[in-house]
C-alpha positions as CSV (number, residue, x, y, z in Angstrom):
1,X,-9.5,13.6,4.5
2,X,-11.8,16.5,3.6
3,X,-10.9,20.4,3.6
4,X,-13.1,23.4,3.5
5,X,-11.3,26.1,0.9
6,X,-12.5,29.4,1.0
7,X,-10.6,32.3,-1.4
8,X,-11.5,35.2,-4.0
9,X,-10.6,35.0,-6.4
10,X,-11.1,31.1,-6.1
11,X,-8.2,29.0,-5.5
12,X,-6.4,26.4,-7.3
13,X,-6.8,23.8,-5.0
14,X,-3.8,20.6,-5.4
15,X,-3.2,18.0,-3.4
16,X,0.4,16.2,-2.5
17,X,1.6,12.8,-0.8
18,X,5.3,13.2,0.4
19,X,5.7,16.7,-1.3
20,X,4.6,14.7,-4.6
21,X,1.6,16.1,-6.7
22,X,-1.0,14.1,-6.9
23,X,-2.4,14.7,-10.0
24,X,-5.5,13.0,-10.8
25,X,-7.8,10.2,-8.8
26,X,-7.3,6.5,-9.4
27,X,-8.8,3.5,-8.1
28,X,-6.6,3.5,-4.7
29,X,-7.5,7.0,-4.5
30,X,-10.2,9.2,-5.2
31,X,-9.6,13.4,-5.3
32,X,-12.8,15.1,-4.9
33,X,-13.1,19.1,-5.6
34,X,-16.4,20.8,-5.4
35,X,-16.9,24.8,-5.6
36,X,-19.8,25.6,-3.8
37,X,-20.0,29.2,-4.4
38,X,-17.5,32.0,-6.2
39,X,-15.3,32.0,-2.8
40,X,-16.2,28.5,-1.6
41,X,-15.5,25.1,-2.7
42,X,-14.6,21.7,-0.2
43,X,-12.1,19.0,-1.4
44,X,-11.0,15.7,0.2
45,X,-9.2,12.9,-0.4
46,X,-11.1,9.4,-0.4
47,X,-9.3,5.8,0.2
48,X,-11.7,3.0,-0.2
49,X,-9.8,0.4,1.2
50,X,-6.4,1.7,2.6
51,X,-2.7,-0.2,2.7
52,X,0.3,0.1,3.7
53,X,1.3,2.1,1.1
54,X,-0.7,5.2,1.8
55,X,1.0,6.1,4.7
56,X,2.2,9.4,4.8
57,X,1.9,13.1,4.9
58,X,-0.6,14.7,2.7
59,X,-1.1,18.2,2.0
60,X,-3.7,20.4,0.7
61,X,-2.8,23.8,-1.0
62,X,-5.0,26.9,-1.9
63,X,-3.1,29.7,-3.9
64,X,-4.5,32.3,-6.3
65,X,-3.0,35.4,-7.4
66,X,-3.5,36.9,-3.5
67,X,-1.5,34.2,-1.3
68,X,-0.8,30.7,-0.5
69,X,-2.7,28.4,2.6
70,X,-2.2,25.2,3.0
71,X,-2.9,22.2,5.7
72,X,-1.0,19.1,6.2
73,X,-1.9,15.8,8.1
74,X,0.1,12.6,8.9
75,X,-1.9,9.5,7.7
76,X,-0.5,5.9,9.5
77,X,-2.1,3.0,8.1
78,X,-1.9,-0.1,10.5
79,X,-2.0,-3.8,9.8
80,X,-0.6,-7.4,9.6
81,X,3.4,-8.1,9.4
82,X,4.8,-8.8,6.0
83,X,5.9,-12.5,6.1
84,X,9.3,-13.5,7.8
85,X,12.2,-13.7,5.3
86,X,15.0,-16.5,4.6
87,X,13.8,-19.3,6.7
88,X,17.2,-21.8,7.0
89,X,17.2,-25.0,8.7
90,X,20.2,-25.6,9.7
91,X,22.3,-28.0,12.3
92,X,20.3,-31.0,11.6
93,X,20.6,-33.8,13.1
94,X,18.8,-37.3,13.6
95,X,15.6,-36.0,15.8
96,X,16.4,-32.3,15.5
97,X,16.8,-28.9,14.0
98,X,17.3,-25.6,14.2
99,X,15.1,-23.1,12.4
100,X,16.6,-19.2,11.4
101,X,14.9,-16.5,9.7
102,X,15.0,-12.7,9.4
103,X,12.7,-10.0,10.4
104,X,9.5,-9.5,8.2
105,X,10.3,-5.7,5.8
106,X,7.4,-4.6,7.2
107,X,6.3,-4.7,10.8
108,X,2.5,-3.6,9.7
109,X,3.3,-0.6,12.2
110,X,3.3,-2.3,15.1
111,X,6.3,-4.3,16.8
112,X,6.4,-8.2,16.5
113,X,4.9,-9.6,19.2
114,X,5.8,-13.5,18.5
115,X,6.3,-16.3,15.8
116,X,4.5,-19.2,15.0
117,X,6.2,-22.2,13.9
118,X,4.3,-24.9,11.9
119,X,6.1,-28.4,10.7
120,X,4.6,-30.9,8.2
121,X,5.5,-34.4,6.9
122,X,6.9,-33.3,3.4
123,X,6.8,-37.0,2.3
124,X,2.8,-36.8,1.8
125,X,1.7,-34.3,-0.8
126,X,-1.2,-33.2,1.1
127,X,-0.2,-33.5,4.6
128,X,-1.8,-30.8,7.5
129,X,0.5,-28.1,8.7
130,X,0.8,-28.9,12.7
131,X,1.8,-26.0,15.0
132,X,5.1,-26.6,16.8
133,X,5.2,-23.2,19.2
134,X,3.2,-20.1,19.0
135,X,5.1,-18.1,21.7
136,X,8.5,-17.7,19.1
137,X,10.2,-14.4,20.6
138,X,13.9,-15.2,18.5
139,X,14.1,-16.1,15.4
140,X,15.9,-18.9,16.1
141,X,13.9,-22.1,17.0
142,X,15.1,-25.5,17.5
143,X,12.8,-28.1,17.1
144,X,13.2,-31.6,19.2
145,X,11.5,-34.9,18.7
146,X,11.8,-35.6,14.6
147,X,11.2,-39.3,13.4
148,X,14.5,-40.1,12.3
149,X,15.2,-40.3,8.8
150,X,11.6,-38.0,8.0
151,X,11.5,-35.5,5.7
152,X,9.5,-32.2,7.1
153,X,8.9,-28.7,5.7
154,X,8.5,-25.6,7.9
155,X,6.7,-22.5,8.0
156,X,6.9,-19.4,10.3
157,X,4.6,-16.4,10.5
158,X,5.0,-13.3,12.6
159,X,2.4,-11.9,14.8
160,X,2.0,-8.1,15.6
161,X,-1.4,-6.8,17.7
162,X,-3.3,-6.7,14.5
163,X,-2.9,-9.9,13.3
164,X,-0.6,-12.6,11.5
165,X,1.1,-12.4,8.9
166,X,1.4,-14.5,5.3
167,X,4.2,-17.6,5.6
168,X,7.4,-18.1,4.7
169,X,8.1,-21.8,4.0
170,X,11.4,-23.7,3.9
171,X,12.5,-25.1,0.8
């Protein structure tokens, strides 16, 4: 997010997230201040690889002893759900389940679009997830036509428009 500052005497130039200063650059974030003349100088922020996280409003001030400017922008970062949470299976019967979990904490910043719901023989150490239903809307899922007496482990993932998101396994 780059800004042209021009001032005389030359201003102090600071840069806040969320009305908090931020102070110095770090690895997630890079401040870069240049002064290009006695009244010029251009500034920007730089994210090398932006999360979640830096959503939010930044804001760029210029004061010195004449006045005060400043410009504000809304960053939204967008990206894969956060995994579904507290996957129960519950009303279990002989050839059947049911399958309940909560919303993922973050949507990625786009709505849920569907679930997938995977099953595996939990008897076998290394056995291959296989996908039960990839059009989930609810999250609650029953799911028919168990061998009797097997032993199965689930996982769900969430879906928004920019992709899916990490599992969350039953126990």
């Amino acid at each position: 997010m780059p800004a042209d500052v021009t001032g005389l005497p030359m201003p102090k130039i600071e840069w806040t997230k969320n009305d908090v200063p931020l102070e110095k650059s770090t690895p997630a974030l890079n401040i870069d201040k240049q002064e290009l003349s006695r009244s010029e100088a251009k500034t920007a922020i730089i994210i090398p690889a932006s999360a979640r996280s830096d959503t939010g409003g930044y804001t760029v001030t210029a004061s010195n002893r004449l006045g005060t400017a400043y410009r504000s922008v809304n960053l939204e970062v967008f990206d894969r759900p956060s995994p579904p949470r507290n996957l129960e299976v519950t009303n279990i019967k002989a050839e059947s389940c049911y399958l309940t979990w909560d919303t993922p904490e973050d949507n990625g910043g786009s709505e849920i679009l569907n679930y997938v719901v995977d099953k595996r023989d939990a008897s076998k150490k290394k056995s291959e997830w296989e996908e039960v239903s990839n059009t989930v809307v609810d999250r609650r899922f029953g799911v028919w036509n168990l061998i009797t007496n097997g032993e199965y482990q689930f996982r769900v993932r969430a879906t928004n428009k920019f992709g899916i998101s990490d599992e969350c396994k039953s126990g």
